[in-house]
Each structure stands twice: as C-alpha cells, then as structure tokens.
C-alpha positions as CSV (number, residue, x, y, z in Angstrom):
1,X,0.6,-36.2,-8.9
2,X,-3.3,-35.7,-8.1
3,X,-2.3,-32.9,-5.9
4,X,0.3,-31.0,-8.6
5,X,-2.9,-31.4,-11.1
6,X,-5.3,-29.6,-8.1
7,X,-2.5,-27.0,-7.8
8,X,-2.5,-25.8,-11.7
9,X,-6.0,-26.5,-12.4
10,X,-8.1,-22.8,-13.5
11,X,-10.0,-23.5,-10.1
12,X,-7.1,-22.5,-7.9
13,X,-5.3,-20.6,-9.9
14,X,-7.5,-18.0,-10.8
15,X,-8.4,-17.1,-7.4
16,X,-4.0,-17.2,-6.6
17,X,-3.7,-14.7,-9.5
18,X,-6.4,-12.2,-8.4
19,X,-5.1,-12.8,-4.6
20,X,-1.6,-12.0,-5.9
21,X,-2.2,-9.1,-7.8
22,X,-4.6,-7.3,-5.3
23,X,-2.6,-8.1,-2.0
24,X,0.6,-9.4,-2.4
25,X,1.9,-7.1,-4.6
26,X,1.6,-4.2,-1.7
27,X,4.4,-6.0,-0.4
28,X,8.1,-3.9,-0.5
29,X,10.6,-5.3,-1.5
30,X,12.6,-7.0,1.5
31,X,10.2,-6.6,3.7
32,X,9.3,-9.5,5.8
33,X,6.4,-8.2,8.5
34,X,3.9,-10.4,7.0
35,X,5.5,-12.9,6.4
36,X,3.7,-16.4,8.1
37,X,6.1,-18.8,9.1
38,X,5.8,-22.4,7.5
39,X,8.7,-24.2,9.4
40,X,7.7,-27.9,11.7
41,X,11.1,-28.0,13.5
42,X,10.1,-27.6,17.7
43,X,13.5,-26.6,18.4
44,X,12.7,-23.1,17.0
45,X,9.9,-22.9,19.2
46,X,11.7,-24.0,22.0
47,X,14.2,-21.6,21.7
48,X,12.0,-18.6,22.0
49,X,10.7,-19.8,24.4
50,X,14.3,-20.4,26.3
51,X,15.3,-16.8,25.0
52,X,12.3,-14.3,25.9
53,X,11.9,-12.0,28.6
54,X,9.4,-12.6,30.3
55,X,7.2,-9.6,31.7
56,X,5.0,-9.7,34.7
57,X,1.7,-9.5,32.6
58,X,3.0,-12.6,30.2
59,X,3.6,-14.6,33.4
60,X,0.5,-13.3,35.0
61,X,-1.8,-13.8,31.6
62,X,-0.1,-17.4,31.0
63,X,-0.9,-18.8,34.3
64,X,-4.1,-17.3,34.9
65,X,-5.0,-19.7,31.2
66,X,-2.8,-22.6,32.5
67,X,-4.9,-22.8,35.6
68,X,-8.6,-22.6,34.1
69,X,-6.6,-25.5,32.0
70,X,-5.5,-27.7,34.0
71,X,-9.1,-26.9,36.3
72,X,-10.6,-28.6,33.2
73,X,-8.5,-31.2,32.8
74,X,-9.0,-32.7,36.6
75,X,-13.1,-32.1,36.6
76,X,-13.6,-33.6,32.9
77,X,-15.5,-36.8,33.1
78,X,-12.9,-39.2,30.9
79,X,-10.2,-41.6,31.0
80,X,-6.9,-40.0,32.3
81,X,-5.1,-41.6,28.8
82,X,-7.6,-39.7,26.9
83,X,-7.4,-36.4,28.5
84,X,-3.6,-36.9,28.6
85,X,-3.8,-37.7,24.3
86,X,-6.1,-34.4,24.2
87,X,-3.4,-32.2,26.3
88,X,-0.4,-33.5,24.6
89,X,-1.9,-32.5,21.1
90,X,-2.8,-29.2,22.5
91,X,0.1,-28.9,23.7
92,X,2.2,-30.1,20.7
93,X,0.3,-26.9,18.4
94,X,1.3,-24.7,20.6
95,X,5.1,-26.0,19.9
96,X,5.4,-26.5,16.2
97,X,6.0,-22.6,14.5
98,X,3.6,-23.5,11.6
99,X,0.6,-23.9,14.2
100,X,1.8,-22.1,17.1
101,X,2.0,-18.7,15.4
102,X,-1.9,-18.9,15.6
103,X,-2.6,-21.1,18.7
104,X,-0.6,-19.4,21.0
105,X,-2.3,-16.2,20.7
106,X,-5.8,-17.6,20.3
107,X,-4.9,-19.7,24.0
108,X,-7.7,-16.7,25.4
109,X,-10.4,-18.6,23.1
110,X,-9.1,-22.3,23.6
111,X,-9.7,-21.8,27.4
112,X,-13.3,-20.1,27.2
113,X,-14.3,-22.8,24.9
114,X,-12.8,-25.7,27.2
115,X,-14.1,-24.2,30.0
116,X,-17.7,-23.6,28.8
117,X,-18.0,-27.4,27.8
118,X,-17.3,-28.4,30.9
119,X,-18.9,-26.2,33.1
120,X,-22.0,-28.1,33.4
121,X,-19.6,-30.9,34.9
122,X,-18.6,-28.6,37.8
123,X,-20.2,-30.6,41.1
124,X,-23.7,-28.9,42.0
125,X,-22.2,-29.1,45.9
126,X,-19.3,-26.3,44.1
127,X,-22.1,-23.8,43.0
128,X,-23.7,-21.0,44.2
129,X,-27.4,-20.1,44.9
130,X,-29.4,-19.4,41.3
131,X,-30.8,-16.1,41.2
132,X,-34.6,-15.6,39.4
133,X,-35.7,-12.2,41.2
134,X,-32.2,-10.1,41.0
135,X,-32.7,-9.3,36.9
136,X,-36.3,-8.8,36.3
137,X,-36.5,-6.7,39.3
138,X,-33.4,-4.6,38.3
139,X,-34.8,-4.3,34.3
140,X,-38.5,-3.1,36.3
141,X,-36.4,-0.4,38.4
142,X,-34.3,1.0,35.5
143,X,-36.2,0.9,32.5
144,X,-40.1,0.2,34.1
145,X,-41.2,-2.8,32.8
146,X,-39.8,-6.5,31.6
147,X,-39.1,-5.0,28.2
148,X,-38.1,-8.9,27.1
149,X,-41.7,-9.5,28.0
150,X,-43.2,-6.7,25.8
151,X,-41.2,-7.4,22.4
152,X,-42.5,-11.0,23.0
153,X,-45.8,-9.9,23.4
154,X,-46.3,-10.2,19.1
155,X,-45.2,-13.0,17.5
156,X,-44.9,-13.9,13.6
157,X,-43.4,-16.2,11.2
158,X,-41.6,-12.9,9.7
159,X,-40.1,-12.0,13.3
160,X,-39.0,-15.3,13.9
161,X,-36.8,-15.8,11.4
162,X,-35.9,-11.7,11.3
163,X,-34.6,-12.5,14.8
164,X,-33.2,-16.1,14.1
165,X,-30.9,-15.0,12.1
166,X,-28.8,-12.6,14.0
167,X,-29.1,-14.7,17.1
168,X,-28.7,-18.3,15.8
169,X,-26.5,-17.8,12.5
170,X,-24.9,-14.3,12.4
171,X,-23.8,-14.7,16.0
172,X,-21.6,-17.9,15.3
173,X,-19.8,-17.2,12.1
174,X,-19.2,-13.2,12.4
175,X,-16.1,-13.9,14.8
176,X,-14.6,-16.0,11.7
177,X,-15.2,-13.1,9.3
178,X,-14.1,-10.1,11.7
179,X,-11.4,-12.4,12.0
180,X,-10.4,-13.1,8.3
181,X,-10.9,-9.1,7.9
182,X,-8.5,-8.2,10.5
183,X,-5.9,-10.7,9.2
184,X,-6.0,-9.3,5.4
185,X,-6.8,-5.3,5.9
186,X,-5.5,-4.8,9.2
187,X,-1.4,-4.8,10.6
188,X,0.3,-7.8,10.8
189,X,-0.1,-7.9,14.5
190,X,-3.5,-7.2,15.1
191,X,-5.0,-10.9,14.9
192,X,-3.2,-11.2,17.8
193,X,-5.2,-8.9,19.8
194,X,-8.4,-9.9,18.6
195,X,-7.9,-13.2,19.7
196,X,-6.6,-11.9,22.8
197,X,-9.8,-9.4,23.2
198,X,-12.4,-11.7,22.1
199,X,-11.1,-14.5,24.4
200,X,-11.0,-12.7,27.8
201,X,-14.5,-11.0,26.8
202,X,-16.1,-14.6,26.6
203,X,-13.8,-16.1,29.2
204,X,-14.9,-13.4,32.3
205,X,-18.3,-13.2,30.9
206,X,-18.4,-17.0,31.2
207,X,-16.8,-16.9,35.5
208,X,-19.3,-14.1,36.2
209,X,-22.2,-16.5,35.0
210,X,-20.8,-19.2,36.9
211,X,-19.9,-17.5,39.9
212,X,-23.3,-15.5,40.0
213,X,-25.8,-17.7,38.1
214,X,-29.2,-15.6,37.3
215,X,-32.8,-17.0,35.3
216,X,-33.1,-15.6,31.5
217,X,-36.5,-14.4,30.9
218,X,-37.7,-17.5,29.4
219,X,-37.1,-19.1,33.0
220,X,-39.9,-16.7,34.3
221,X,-42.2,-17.3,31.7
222,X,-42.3,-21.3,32.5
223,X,-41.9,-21.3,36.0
224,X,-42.3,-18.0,36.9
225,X,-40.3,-16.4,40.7
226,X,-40.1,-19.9,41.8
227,X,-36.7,-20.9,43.2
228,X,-34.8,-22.6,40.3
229,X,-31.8,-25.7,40.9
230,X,-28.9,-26.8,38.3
231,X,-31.1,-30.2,37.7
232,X,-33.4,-28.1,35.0
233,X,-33.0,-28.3,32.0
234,X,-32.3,-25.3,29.3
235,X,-35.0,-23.8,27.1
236,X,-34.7,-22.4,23.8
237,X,-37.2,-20.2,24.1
238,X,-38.0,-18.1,21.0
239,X,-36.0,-20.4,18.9
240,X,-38.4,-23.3,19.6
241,X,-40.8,-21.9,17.1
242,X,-37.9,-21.9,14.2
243,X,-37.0,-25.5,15.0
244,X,-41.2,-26.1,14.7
245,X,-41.1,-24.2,11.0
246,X,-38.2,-25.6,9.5
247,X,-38.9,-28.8,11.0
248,X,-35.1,-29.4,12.2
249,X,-34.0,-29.7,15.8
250,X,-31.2,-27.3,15.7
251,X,-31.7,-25.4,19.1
252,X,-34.2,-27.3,21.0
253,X,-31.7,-30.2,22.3
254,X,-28.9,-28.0,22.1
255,X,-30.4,-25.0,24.5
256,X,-31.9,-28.0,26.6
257,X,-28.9,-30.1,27.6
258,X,-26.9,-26.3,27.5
259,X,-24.0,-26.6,30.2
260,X,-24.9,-23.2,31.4
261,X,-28.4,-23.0,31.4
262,X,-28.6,-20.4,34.3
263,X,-25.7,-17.2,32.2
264,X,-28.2,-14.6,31.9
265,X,-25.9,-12.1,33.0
266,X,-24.0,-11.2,31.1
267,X,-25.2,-11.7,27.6
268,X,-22.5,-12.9,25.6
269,X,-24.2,-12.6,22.6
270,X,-24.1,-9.3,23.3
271,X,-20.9,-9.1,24.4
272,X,-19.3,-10.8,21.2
273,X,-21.5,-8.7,18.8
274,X,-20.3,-5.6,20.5
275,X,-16.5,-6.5,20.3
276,X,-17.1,-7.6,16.5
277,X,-18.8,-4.0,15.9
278,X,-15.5,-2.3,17.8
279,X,-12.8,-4.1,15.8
280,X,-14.8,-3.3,12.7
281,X,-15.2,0.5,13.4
282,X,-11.6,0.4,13.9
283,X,-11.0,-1.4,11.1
284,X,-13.5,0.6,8.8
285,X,-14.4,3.3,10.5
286,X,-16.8,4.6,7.5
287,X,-19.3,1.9,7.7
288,X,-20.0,2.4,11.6
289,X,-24.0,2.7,11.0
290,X,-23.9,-0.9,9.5
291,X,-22.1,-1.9,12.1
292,X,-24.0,-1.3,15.2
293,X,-27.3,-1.5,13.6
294,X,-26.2,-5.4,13.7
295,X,-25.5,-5.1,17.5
296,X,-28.8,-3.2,17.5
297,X,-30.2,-5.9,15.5
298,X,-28.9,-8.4,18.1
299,X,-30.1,-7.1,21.0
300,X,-33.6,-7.1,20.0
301,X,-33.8,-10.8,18.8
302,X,-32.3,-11.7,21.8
303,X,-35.2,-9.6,23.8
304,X,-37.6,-11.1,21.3
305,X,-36.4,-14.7,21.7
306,X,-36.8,-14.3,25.4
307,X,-32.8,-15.4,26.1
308,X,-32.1,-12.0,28.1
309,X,-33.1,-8.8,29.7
310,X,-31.9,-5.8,28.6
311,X,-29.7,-5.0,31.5
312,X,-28.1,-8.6,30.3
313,X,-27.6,-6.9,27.1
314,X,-25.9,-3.5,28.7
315,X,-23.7,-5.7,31.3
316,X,-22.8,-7.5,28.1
317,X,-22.0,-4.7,26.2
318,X,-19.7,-2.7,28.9
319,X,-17.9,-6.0,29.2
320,X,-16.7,-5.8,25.7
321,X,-15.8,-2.3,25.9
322,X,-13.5,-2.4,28.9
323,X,-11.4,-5.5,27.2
324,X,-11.3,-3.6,24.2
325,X,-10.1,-0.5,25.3
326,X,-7.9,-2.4,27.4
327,X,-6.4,-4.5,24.2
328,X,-6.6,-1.0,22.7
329,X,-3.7,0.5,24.4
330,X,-1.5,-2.6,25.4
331,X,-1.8,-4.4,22.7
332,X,-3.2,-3.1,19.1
333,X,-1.4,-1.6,16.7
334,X,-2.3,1.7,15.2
335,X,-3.9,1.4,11.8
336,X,-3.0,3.3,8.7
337,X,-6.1,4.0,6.7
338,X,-3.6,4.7,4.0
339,X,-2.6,1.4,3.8
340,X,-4.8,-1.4,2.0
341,X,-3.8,-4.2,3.6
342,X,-1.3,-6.3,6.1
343,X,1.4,-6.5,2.9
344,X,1.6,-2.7,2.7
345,X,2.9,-2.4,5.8
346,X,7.0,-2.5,6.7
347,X,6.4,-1.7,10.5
348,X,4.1,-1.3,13.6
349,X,3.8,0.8,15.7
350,X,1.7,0.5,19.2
351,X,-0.1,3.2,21.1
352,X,2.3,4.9,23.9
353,X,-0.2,5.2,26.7
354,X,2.4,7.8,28.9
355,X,2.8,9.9,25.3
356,X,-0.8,10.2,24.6
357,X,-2.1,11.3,28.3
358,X,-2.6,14.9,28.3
359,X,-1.9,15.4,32.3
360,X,1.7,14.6,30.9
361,X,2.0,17.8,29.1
362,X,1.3,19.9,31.7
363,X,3.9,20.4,34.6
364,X,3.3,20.1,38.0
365,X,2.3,23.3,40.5
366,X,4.9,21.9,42.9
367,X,7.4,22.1,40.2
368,X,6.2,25.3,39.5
369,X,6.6,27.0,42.7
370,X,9.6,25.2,44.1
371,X,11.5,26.7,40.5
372,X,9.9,30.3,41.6
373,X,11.1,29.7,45.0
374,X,14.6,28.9,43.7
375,X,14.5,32.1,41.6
376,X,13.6,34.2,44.6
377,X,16.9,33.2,46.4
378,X,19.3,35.1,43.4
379,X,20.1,38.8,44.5
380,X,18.5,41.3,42.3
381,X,20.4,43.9,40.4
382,X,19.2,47.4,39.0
383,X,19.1,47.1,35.6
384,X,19.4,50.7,33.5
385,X,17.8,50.2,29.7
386,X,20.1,52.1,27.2
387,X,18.3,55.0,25.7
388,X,15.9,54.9,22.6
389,X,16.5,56.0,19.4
390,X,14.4,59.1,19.6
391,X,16.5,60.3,22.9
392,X,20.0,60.2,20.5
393,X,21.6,63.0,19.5
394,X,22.7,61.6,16.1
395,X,19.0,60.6,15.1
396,X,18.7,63.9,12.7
397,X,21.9,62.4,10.8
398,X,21.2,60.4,7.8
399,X,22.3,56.7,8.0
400,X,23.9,56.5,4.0
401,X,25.9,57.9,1.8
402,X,22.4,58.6,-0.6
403,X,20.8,60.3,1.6
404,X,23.5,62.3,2.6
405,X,24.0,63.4,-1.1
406,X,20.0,63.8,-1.4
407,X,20.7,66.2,1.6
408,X,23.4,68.3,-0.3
409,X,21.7,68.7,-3.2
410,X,18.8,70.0,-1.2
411,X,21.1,72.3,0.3
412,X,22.5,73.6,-2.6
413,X,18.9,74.3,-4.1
414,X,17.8,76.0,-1.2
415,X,21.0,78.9,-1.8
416,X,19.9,79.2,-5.4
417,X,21.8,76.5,-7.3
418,X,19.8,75.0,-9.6
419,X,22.3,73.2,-12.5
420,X,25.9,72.1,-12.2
421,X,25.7,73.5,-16.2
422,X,25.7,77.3,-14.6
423,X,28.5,77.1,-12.8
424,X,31.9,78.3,-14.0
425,X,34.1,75.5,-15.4
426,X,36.4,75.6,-13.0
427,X,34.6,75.8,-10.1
428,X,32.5,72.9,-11.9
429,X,35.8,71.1,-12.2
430,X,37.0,71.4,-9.1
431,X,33.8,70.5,-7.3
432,X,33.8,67.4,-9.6
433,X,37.2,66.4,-8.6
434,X,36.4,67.4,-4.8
435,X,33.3,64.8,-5.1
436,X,35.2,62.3,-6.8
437,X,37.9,62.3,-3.8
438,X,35.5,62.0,-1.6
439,X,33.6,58.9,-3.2
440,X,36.8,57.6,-3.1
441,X,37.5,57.9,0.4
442,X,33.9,57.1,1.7
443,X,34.5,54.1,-0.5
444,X,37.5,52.7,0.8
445,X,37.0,53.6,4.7
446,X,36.8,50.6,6.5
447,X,35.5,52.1,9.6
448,X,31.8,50.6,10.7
449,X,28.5,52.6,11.0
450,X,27.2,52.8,14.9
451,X,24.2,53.0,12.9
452,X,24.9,50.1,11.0
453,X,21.8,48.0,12.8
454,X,19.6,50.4,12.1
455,X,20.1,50.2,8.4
456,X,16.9,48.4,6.9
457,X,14.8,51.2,9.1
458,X,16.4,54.1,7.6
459,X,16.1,52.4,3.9
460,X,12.5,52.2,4.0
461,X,12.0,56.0,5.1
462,X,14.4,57.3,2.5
463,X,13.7,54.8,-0.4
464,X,17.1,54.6,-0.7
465,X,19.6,51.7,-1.9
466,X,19.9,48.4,0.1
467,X,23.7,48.7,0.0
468,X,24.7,49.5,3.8
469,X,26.8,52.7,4.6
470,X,30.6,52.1,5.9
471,X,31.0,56.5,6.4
472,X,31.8,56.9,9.6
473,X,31.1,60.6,11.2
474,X,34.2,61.8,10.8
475,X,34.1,61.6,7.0
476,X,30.4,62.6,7.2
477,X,31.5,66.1,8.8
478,X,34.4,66.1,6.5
479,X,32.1,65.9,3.7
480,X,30.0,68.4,4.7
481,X,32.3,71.1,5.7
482,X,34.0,70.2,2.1
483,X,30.7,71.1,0.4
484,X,30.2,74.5,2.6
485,X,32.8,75.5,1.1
486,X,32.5,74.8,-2.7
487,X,28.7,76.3,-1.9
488,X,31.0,79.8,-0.3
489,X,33.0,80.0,-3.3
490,X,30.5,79.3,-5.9
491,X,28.6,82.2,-3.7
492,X,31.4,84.6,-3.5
493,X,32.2,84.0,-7.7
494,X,28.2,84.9,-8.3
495,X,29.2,88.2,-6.2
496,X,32.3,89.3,-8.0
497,X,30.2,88.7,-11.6
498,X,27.7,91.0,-10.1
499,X,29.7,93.6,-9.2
500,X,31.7,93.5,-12.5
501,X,28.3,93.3,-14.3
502,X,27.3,96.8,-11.8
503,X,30.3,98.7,-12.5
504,X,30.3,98.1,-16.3
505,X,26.6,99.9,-16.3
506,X,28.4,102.7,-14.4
507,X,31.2,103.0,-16.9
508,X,28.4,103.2,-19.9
C-alpha cells in the first residue's frame, strides 16, 4: 500500500513522464534491443550458459578473471564460511538474469576491485624489490627535471582545493556518470564494453604495480633515494593539507593504511581519466576540448599533490589507449550520431576489422604476376581492326531519307528549277505521283540500314529527324536514277518551249 502511494505520488511521476516522453518514446514499435530483462528464474541463465559457443577469447578472458578470483579467495585473511557466503552471493548475481545482465559483463571491475583490496595481504616473502631511483631518474632524462617537484614548489589554499577536486572527488564518481551516459545515449551494447575496457585498464595497471612496485614522488620528498620496504606506511601527500582545511580525515588514514602504497607506475588516475575522456569523445565527439582539458586538469593535480611523475601519467595514459582501441574493434558497437539515444536503435552493428584494413583492398604482387604469367602462356593471334568510317566508300551517301530529299532538291536548284509551280501540270503530276510511289516503297521496305549505327552521328550534322532510315541502297539508287530522269524530261520540255517560242519569232 505504502509503496503503490510512493509509485503515484507527483515525486516519481513527474520525472517517469519526462523520462517517457524524451527517451522511451524513440522506441519502434516491436522492437526489443533495449529491452532489460526483469526475470529471477536461474534456469534461464543456466541454459545460456549450457547453449553458447564458446570462443577461444571467452574461455581465455573467463579464466584469466576466475583465477585472479579464486587467487583472492585463498590469500584473504577470513574464515573459510565467510569467504565461502561472500563467493556464493557473487556467484548467485552472476546467475539470476535480472542481476546478471550487468554483473557478468562488469566481472573485469569486480576482479580489479577484489584484487586491489587484497593486495596489501599478498606475503612480503611474494614481492619483488621496490624501486625509488627507476622514475625520478627516467622523468630527469626525458623531460629535465622532477617536474612533480616544480608544480609543488607554490602552494595555496586556492590550488589545493583547484587540485582536490579532480583528484579526490571527480576521479571517483566520473566512471558512474560516463557510465550512466553510455547506457542512455549510446547502443544497447556498449555498457558492455565499457565495463569490459575500464576493468582490464585498472586490472593490468594494478599487476604492473604489483609486479614492479616504484616510490611516488612524495616517497622522495620524506625519505628521499633511500631504499624503501612494504612495512611503510602510505602518504597522502598534497591531500594532507585539504584534510588540515576542512578539518576531516578523508585521505590521511585512507592514503596511509593504502594496500598499495608503492603503484607509482602507472598512474591509474590517469589511466581512468583518460579512458572516461575516450568513451566520451566517442560518445560526443563535439565537446572533445572539455573533455581532455579534465584529463589535463588531472594530470596536474596529481603532479601538484605529489602522488606521481609525469612519466606515471604518460605510462597511465598509453595504458588506456591500447585497451580502448582494443575494445574499439572487438567489441564496441558503432554509434549513430543520428540517433538520440539506446531506444532509437533496432540493431547493432560492430566494427569489421578485415573490412576496414586498407592492405585488404589492394591485391597482392604475387597474384599479380602469377595472373600475367598465366596470360603469357595463350598463343597470340593477329588481330586486323575493320576500317574507319572515313576509309568507306559509302561515307559521301546520306544516312536518311531527309537528307536524301534535301539532296534532290539541291540538285534540282543547281539545273535551274526553282518552283514545282513552273512546271507543266503534267510533268508536275507525274513527278508528284513518281514521289509518292516512292514514299511508299521507302516506307514499307523492311530491309535494314548498314548504316543504321551510325544514325545519331549523321542526325546531328544534318539537323535532321530522329526517326531512323530503313532505305536500303538499292532503293536509294533507285530513287535517284528516278529523279534523273524527271530532272531530263522537265529539261528536254523547257527545250521544245524554246524552240517553239524561236521559230514563232521567225514566222513573225
């Protein structure tokens, strides 16, 4: 009842309505890609799990976790009943769908975390030799001088907390932001590959420290090059003065009784900034300034607090960009910057590495010359090109039936025949009826052009009509010997009107 009244009260669902209408509503119709699965029954789980394939890399990425696992199951210092109660809840999140659709891909994070709380119960006897000399003397040979050293050199209220909060705040909450980000704007899938890039980062950051333990700056500052053992204690360093302003002992205990007192390199505060600025430039790509002028922001308080070199900062830094671009190309989705958020999406696609390498697009020289090799074993033939246009003895020959009648008029100007009207109405009739039979036959022949190819050529020379020409040259000669001799008569009646016209003026 109390929790029906929570449920409708204006408190929660004011902020469901706006949540509805700005997100949920990108959601098509059918579509079930972000959907989150609310079911308790293990079965389901267990089933999957009975049913996948398996790849190498699953088998290789699960066991590689299992191990660090059960590593910090054996060297915890507690009751075998309690450690067994811890694993079997672990272990029961990981099997229920409503928890396991989160825990299992977050498994990265679960070990670094397990495994950094327990580090400091490793046995001494297990460890190696603590460097103190290896990173100052590297940060004087690349960049000249201890530059943690000189940003400490000046210190102020306003520094202190302008470099508290990056380091001791921004640093601890920005992973649950990035995260919430990537779950509402991003594909469905690519929580998944957060967790699973953000996880290895801090995981092999955190064996590298272990494995090859080396003095922050403020180690040097207190006790200068001498040789350092795992029964120090931690230092706070820069953060010391923020506990002594606000009067709280936030960092000083902590930083003290720190399990890994002696993880310079690399700096994982570096390491996690960086991988929260590269999911956020792929995320929003427009806003990369404000995004690594945090990291930038980071890396100086940490130089300021005296917590690391800058080569701590760089190793850091390259760490986070190899697991990215790793996660990059096995395992994040492609983003569509048209899309506002996870609901708007109906699929996924993932980045083919083979499709998107440009040596793939190019063939091989091998290839090349075995296929030219293979080509040089085929006889050769002579090959004789038919002749051009210009070389045929037809090209004077007009193509259509409008030219050719452009042509005849022409002729019949050139012998003086200017108008059909002048002619005698016989002749007139006769020629009419000689043209008209042989429309009609140039008409109805059915016998094709060999210039017929050559038609659109010939049409923009003459500026003449689009319709193509079916006279063959048969009818073409026939035509013209036709019109020779209308032209002959018409000639030889002008004649016999002359001569009657001569001998009348002789007679007068």
């Amino acid at each position: 009842m109390v929790s029906s009244t929570i449920l409708r009260s204006r408190l929660v669902q004011k902020p469901y309505q706006l949540f509805h209408y700005y997100f949920l509503l990108e959601k098509q119709y059918g579509s079930t890609l972000s959907d989150l699965s609310f079911e308790t029954d293990i079965k389901i789980s267990i089933n999957k799990f009975k049913n996948r394939n398996w790849s190498v890399l699953e088998i290789i990425h699960y066991s590689f976790l299992s191990s660090i696992i059960f590593f910090v199951f054996l060297i915890f210092p507690a009751p075998f009943l309690i450690k067994f109660f811890i694993l079997s809840v672990f272990i029961s999140c990981f099997l229920i769908p409503l928890t396991s659709q989160f825990f299992v891909h977050a498994l990265p994070i679960f070990t670094w975390l397990a495994l950094f709380f327990s580090a400091g119960k490793i046995p001494n006897t297990w460890k190696p030799a603590i460097s103190v000399k290896f990173l100052p003397a590297m940060e004087t040979i690349l960049y000249g001088d201890n530059l943690s050293n000189v940003l400490a050199e000046t210190n102020t209220s306003f520094l202190d907390i302008l470099a508290w909060l990056p380091y001791g705040i921004i640093h601890f909450s920005s992973p649950f932001f990035v995260a919430a980000f990537i779950f509402i704007f991003s594909p469905p899938t690519a929580l998944r590959s957060f967790g699973f890039a953000f996880g290895y980062m801090n995981l092999t950051g955190l064996l590298t420290q272990i494995l090859f333990p080396a003095a922050p700056p403020w180690y040097k500052n207190l006790h200068g090059l001498e040789p350092a053992d795992y029964s120090m204690s931690g230092s706070p360093g820069g953060l010391g003065r923020i506990d002594a302003l606000l009067g709280v002992d936030m960092y000083t205990t902590a930083f003290s009784n720190s399990p890994v007192v002696f993880g310079a390199f690399p700096s994982l505060h570096s390491g996690c900034a960086v991988m929260d600025v590269l999911f956020l430039c792929w995320l929003f790509p427009k806003y990369k300034f404000v995004w690594w002028s945090y990291a930038t922001w980071l890396w100086w308080s940490t130089m300021y607090l005296t917590h690391h070199y800058f080569i701590d900062l760089i190793g850091g830094a390259v760490l986070s960009y190899v697991v990215f671009s790793y996660t990059k190309y096995r395992h994040l989705p492609i983003i569509d910057h048209n899309k506002f958020c996870r609901w708007s999406y109906t699929m996924v696609h993932n980045i083919d590495i083979w499709k998107s390498d440009p040596l793939n697009s190019y063939t091989s020289i091998n290839v090349i010359s075995n296929d030219l090799e293979n080509l040089s074993s085929f006889p050769l033939t002579n090959y004789n090109p038919p002749p051009s246009q210009d070389d045929s003895p037809y090209n004077g020959i007009s193509r259509s039936r409008q030219a050719s009648r452009s042509n005849i008029n022409n002729s019949s100007n050139s012998l003086g025949i200017q108008d059909n009207n002048s002619l005698d109405p016989s002749i007139y009739r006769s020629s009419a009826k000689s043209t008209s039979s042989l429309k009609t036959e140039t008409d109805n022949s059915t016998t094709n052009s060999m210039f017929e190819n050559d038609h659109d050529h010939d049409e923009e020379n003459n500026q003449i009509s689009s319709t193509a020409s079916s006279t063959s040259l048969d009818d073409l000669e026939n035509q013209t010997a036709q019109t020779n001799m209308i032209i002959n008569s018409m000639g030889s009646k002008n004649n016999n009107n002359n001569n009657n016209k001569k001998n009348t003026n002789k007679n007068r």
